[in-house]
C-alpha positions as CSV (number, residue, x, y, z in Angstrom):
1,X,50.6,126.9,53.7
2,X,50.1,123.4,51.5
3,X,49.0,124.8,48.4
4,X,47.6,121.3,46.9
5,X,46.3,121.2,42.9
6,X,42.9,122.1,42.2
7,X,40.8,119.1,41.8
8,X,42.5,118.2,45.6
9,X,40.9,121.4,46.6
10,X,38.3,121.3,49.9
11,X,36.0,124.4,49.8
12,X,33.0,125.4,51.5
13,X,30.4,123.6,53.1
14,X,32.6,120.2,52.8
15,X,35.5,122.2,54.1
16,X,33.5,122.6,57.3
17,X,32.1,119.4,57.9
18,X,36.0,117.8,57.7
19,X,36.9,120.9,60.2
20,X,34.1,120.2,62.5
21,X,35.1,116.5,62.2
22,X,38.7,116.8,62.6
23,X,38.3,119.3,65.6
24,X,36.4,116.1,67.2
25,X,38.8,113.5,66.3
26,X,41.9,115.5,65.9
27,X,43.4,112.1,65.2
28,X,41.6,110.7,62.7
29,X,43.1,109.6,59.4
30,X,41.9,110.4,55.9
31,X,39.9,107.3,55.7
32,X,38.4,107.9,58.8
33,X,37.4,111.3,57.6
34,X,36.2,110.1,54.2
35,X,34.4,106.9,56.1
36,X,32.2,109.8,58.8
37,X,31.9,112.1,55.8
38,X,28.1,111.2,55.1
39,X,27.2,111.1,59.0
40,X,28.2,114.1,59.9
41,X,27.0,116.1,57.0
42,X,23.2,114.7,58.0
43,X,22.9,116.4,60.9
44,X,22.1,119.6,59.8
45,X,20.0,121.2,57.0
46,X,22.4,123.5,56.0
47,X,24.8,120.1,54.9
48,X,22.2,117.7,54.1
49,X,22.8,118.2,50.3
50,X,26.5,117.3,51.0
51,X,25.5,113.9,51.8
52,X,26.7,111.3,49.2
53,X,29.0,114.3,48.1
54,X,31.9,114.0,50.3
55,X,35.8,113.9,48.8
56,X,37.9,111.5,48.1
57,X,40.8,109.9,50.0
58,X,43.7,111.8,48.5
59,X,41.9,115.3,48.3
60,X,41.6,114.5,51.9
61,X,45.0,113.9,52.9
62,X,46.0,117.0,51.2
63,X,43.1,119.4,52.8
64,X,44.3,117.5,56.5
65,X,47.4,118.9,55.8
66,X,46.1,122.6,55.5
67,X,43.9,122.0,58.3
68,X,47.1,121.8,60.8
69,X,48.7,124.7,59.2
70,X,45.4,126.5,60.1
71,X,45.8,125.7,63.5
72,X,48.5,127.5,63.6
73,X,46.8,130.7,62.5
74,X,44.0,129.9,65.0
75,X,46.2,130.5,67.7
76,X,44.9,129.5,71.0
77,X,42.0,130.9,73.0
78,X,41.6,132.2,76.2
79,X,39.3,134.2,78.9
80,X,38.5,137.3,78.2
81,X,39.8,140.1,80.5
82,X,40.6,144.0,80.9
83,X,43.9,142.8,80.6
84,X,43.0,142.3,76.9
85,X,42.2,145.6,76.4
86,X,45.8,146.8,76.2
87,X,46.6,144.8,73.0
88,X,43.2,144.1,71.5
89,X,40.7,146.9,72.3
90,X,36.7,146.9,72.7
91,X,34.2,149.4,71.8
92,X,34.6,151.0,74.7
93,X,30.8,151.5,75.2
94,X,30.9,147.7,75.1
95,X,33.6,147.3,77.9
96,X,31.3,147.6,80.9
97,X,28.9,145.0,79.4
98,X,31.7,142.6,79.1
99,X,33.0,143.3,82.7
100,X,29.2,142.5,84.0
101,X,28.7,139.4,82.0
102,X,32.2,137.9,82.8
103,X,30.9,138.5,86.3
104,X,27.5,137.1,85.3
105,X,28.8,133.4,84.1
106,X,30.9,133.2,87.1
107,X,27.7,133.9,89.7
108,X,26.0,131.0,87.2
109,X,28.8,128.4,87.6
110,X,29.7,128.8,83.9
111,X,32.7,129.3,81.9
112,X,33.7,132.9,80.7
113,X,33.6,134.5,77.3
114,X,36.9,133.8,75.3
115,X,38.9,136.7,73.6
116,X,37.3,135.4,70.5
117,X,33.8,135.7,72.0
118,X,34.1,138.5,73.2
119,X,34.9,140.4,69.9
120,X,31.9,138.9,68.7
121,X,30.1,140.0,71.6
122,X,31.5,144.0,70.8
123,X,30.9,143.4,66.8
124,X,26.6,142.6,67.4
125,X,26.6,145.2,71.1
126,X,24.6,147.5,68.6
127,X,21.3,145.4,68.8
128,X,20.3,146.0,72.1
129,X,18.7,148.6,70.3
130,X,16.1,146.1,68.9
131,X,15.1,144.3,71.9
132,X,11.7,145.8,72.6
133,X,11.9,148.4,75.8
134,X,9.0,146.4,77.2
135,X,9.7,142.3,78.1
136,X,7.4,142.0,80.1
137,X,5.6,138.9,78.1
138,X,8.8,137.3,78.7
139,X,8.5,137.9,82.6
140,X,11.5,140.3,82.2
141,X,10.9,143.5,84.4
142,X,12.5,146.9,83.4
143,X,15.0,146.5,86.1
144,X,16.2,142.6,84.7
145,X,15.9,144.1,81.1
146,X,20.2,145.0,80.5
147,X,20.6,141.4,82.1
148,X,18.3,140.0,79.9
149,X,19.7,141.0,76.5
150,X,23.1,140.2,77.9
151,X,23.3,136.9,77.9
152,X,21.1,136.6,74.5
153,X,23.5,138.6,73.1
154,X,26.8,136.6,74.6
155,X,24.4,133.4,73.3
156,X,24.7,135.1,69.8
157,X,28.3,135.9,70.2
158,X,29.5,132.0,71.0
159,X,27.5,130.5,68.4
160,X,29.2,133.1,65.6
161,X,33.0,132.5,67.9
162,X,32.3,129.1,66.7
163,X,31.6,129.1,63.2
164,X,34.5,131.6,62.6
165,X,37.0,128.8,64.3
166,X,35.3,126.3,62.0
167,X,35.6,128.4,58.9
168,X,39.4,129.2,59.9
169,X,40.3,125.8,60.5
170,X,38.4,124.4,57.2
171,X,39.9,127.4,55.4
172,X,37.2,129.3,53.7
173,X,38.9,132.2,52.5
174,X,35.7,134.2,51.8
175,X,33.2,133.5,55.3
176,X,29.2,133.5,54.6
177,X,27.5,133.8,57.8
178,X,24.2,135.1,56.4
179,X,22.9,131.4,57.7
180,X,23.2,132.4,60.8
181,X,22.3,136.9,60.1
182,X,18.6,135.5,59.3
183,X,18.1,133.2,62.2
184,X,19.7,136.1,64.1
185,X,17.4,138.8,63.1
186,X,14.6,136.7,64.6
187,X,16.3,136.0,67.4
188,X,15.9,132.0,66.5
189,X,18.2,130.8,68.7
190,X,16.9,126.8,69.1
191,X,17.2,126.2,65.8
192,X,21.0,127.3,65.9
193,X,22.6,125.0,68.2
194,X,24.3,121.7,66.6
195,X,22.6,118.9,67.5
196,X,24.5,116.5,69.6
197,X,22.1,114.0,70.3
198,X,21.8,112.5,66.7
199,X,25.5,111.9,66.9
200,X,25.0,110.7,69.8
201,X,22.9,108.3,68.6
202,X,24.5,107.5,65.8
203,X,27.8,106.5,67.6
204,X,25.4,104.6,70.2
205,X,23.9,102.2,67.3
206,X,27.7,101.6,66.1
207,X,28.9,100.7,69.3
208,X,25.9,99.0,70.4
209,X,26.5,96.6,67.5
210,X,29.9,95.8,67.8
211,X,30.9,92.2,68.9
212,X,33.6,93.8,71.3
213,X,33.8,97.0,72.6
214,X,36.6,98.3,74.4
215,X,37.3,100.4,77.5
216,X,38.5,102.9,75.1
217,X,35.9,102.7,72.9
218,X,33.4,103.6,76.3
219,X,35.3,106.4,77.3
220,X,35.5,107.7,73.6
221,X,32.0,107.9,73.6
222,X,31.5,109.5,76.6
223,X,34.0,112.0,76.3
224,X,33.2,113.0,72.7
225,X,29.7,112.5,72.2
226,X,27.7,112.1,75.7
227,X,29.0,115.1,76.9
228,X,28.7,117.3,74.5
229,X,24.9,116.3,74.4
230,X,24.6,117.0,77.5
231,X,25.7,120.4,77.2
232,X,23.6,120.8,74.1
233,X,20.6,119.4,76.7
234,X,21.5,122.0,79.1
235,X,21.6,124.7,76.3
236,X,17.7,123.8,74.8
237,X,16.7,123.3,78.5
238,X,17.4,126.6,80.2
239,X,16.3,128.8,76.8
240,X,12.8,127.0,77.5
241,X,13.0,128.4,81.0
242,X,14.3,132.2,80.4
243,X,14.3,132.7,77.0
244,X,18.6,132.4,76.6
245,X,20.8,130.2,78.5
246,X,23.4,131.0,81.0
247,X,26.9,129.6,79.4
248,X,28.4,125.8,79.7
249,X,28.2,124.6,83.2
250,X,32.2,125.2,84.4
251,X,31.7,121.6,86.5
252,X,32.4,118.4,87.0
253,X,31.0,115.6,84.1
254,X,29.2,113.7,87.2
255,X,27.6,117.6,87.9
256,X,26.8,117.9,84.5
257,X,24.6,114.8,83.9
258,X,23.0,115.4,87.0
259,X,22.0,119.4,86.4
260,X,21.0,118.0,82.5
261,X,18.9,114.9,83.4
262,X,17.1,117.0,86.5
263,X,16.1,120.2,83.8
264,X,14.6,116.8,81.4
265,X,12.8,115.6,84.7
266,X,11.3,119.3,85.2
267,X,10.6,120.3,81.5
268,X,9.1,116.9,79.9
269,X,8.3,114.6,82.8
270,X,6.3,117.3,85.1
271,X,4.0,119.6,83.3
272,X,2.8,120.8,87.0
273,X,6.2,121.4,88.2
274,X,7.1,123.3,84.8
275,X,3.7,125.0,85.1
276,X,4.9,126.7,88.4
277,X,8.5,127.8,87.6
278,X,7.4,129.5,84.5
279,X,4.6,131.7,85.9
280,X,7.8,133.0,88.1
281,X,9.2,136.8,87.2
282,X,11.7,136.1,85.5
283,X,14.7,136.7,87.9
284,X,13.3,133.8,90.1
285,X,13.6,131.6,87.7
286,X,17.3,133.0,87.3
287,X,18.0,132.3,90.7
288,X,16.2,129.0,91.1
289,X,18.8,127.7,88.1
290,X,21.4,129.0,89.4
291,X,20.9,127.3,93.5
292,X,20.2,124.5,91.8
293,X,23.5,124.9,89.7
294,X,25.7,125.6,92.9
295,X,23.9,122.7,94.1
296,X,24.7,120.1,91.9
297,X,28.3,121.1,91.4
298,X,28.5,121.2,94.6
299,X,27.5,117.6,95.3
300,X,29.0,115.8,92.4
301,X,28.6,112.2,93.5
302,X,24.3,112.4,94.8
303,X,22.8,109.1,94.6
304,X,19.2,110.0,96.6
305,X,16.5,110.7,93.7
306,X,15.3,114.0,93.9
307,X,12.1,115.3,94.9
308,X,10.1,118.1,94.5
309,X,9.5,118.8,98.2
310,X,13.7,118.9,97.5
311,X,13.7,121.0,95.1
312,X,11.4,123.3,97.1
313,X,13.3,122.8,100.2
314,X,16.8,123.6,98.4
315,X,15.3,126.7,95.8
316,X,12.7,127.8,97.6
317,X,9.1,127.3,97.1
318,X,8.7,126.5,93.2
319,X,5.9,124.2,93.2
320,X,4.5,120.9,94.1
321,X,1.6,119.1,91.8
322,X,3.0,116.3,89.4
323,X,5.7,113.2,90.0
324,X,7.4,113.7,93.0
325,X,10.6,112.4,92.3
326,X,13.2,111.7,89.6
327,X,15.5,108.8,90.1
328,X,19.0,109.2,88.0
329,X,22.0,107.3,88.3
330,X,25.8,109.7,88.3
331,X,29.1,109.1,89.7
332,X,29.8,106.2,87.6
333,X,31.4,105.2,84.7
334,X,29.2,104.3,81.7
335,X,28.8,100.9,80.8
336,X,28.0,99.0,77.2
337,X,25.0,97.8,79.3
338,X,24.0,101.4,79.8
339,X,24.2,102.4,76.3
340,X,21.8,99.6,75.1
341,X,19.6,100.6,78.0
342,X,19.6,104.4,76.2
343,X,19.0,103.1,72.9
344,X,16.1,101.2,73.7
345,X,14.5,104.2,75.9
346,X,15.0,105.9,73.0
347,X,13.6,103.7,70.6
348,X,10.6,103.8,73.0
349,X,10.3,107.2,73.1
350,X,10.4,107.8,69.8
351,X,7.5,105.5,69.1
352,X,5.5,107.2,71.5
353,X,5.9,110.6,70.1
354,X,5.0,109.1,66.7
């Protein structure tokens, strides 16, 4: 372990900004950690008082140097399975839930729970206590109710997974997840996800503005900060639908954008559409995501727009008021023509919504 002096000590909150930085751009110099400081630390509310704040140089290059030896004692991680069990026990009341939701993500096209996940998932098991015995406001019937608080709680369990890999790569010695404890206890879980889109954006303007940009540069972007947002799209879409979402898509990128831009089509561009699927019981509107997920990882490289009477003649018979079609464009490779067409939808967007 680099044991540097103590003003070239990283602690804290600015210890996990670098981390989540550096797990980003694992490449990425201490300039080019000290240059995204500011950036990054905007994103959220918790680090918007870090902004203007950020280390210097050489206390960088020291606290980059700890950051690799902590990858070391992160280890790797992998799927959880009984296999596990042998060396790294469960509450064994816990154990069956773990077997069904494993089983769950895989009938939703999404990827398992890691090991580290899955502890999580043991460590909060004890509050499906608190979910009222009657969901029925949520469209959850008695029979869907174990299902339901299933996948909140594996919800719950990545997002903590997460910030205790960030915290052990940053090195904070002494974790405070009390952040996360309140938003937890009201069972807050939009306001939890990181928000990919503004760094999204942010990298958008930046390369937008460039005089030359580079194959590289495209792929960069798409790899490390489209894709992610589209995840992040995915995430916000399907809580608005049930209430929690069912796990990153295990698909192709081309099946990604096209399940992310179709739940945008259904949730902001057709009220009528959205009005239907939500006065479904809740395990329809289960199964109509999850068709339409087998769907579109099954056909990754769709270029017909997609219709309602589709939708309904694919998923059954959802509804079919509102704009019939949504016209997207996948199976290619994205352009800097593209990303100035995003930027200025988005600039439109924005000045519509005031």
């Amino acid at each position: 372990m680099v044991k540097p002096g103590r003003k070239h000590k990283i602690t804290g909150g600015i210890a996990e900004v670098l981390a989540e930085i550096k797990k980003r751009h694992p490449d990425w110099s201490a300039r080019d950690l000290e240059k995204s400081f500011d950036g990054f630390a905007k994103l959220k509310k918790e680090t918007l008082c870090l902004v203007g704040k950020g280390p210097k140089r050489t206390a960088i290059s020291f606290w980059n140097k700890e950051y690799e030896s902590n990858k070391k004692i992160l280890g790797t991680d992998r799927a959880w399975t009984t296999a596990e069990l042998t060396k790294d026990p469960l509450n064994a009341s816990v154990v069956r839930w773990m077997i069904a939701l494993q089983s769950y993500r895989k009938l939703c096209y999404s990827k398992p729970l890691t090991i580290r996940e899955a502890k999580w998932f043991s460590h909060i098991s004890g509050l499906r206590s608190t979910f009222s015995s009657d969901l029925s406001n949520l469209g959850v019937s008695s029979e869907a109710r174990d299902v339901f608080i299933t996948h909140v709680l594996a919800c719950w369990a990545q997002i903590y997974a997460y910030r205790q890999e960030i915290d052990i790569l940053a090195g904070i010695e002494n974790p405070d997840f009390s952040d996360l404890d309140d938003k937890l206890a009201k069972l807050d879980l939009n306001s939890i996800y990181e928000d990919n889109n503004k760094l999204m954006f942010d990298e958008m303007d930046k390369i937008v503005n460039r005089q030359e940009v580079s194959k590289k540069d495209i792929e960069d972007f798409d790899v490390l900060y489209l894709r992610p947002s589209l995840i992040d799209n995915i995430r916000f879409q399907e809580m608005d639908i049930l209430g929690h979402n069912l796990g990153d898509p295990d698909m192709s990128r081309e099946s990604v954008g096209i399940y992310s831009t179709v739940l945008t089509w259904i949730l902001r561009d057709n009220p009528p559409f959205l009005k239907s699927l939500l006065k479904l019981p809740y395990q329809k509107r289960t199964n109509f995501l999850i068709s339409f997920r087998r769907w579109v990882k099954d056909n990754p490289n769709v270029n017909d727009d997609i219709t309602v009477s589709k939708v309904n003649e694919l998923f059954g018979n959802v509804g079919n008021k509102g704009k019939d079609k949504v016209t997207f464009k996948v199976g290619y490779r994205i352009t800097i023509d593209d990303l100035r067409k995003m930027k200025e939808n988005y600039k439109k967007e924005g000045k519509e919504n005031g």
